[in-house]
C-alpha positions as CSV (number, residue, x, y, z in Angstrom):
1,X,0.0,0.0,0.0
2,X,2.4,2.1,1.0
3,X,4.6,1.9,-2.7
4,X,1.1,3.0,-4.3
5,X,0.1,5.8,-2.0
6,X,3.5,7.9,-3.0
7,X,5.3,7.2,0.2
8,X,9.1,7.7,0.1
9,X,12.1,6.2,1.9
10,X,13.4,9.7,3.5
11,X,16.5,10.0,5.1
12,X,18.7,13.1,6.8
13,X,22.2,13.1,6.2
14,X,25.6,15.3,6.5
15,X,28.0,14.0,3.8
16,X,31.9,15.3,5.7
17,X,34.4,13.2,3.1
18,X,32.3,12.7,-0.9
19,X,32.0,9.2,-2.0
20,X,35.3,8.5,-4.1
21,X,32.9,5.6,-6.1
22,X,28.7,4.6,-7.0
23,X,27.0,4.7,-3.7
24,X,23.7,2.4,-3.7
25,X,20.8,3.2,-1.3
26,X,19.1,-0.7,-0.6
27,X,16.1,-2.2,0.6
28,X,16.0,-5.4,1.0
29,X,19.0,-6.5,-1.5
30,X,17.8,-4.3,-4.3
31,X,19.4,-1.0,-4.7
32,X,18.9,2.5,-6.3
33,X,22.0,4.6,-7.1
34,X,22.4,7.9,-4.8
35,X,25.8,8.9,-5.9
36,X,24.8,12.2,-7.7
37,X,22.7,13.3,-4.5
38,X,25.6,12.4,-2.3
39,X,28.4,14.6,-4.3
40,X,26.0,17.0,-4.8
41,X,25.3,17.6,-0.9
42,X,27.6,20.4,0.2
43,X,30.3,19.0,2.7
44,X,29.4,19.4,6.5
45,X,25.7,20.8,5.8
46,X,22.6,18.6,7.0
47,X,20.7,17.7,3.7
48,X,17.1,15.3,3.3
49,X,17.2,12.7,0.4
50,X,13.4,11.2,-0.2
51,X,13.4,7.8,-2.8
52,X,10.1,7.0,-3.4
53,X,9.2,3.5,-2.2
54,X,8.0,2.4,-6.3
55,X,11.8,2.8,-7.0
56,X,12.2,-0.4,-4.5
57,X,9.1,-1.6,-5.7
58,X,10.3,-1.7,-9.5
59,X,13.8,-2.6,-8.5
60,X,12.4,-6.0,-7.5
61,X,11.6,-5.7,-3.7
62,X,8.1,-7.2,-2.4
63,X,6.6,-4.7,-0.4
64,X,4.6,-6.9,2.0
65,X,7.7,-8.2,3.3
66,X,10.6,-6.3,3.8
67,X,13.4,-7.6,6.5
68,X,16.2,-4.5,5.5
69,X,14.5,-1.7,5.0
70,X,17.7,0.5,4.5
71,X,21.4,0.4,3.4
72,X,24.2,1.8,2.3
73,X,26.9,0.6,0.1
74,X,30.2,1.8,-1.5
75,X,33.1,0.3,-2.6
76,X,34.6,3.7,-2.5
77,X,35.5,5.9,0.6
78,X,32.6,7.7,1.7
79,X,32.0,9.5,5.2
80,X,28.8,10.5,6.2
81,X,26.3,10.5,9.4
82,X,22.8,10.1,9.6
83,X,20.3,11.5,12.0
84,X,17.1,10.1,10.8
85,X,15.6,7.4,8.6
86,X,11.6,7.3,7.7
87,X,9.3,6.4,5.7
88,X,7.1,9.7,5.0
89,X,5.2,11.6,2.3
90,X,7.7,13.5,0.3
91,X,6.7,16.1,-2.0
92,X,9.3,14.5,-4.9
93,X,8.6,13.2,-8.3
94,X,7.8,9.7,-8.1
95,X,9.9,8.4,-11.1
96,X,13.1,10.4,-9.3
97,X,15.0,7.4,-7.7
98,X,17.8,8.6,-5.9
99,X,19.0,11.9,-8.7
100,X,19.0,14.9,-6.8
């Protein structure tokens, strides 16, 4: 229900070193690529990043059973903290999987 009703996976992040490679933001084993949003973030500034759920949805991940509902991965360096991680309505296009 909640990949239909426009829901996103919302997170707040400060990104203090940019990722050196991809980044991927995962649910579940599937993954959407947030590297763009993560260079883009100016260093040492708290920023919001909101992936609609249908990205996980259409990336393969069944909905009505979801054991990880967030990750992130780089093979690269990357240093970042994060203060919160929702799911939330999020007044972003619904085809924008992870581009800033």
């Amino acid at each position: 229900r909640e990949a239909n009703g426009e829901l996103s996976l919302v997170f707040e992040y400060r990104v203090d070193v940019a990722p050196t490679a991809e980044v991927t933001l995962g649910m579940d084993g599937r993954t959407v690529p947030v590297t763009g949003a993560l260079r883009s973030a100016a260093a040492g500034q708290w920023t919001t990043l909101a992936v609609p759920l249908r990205c996980f949805r259409e990336a393969g991940v069944d909905m009505s059973r979801v054991a990880l509902p967030f990750s992130l991965a780089t093979a690269g360096r990357l240093t970042l903290s994060i203060s919160d991680v929702r799911i939330a309505s999020a007044n972003v296009p619904q085809d924008q999987c992870g581009r800033p």
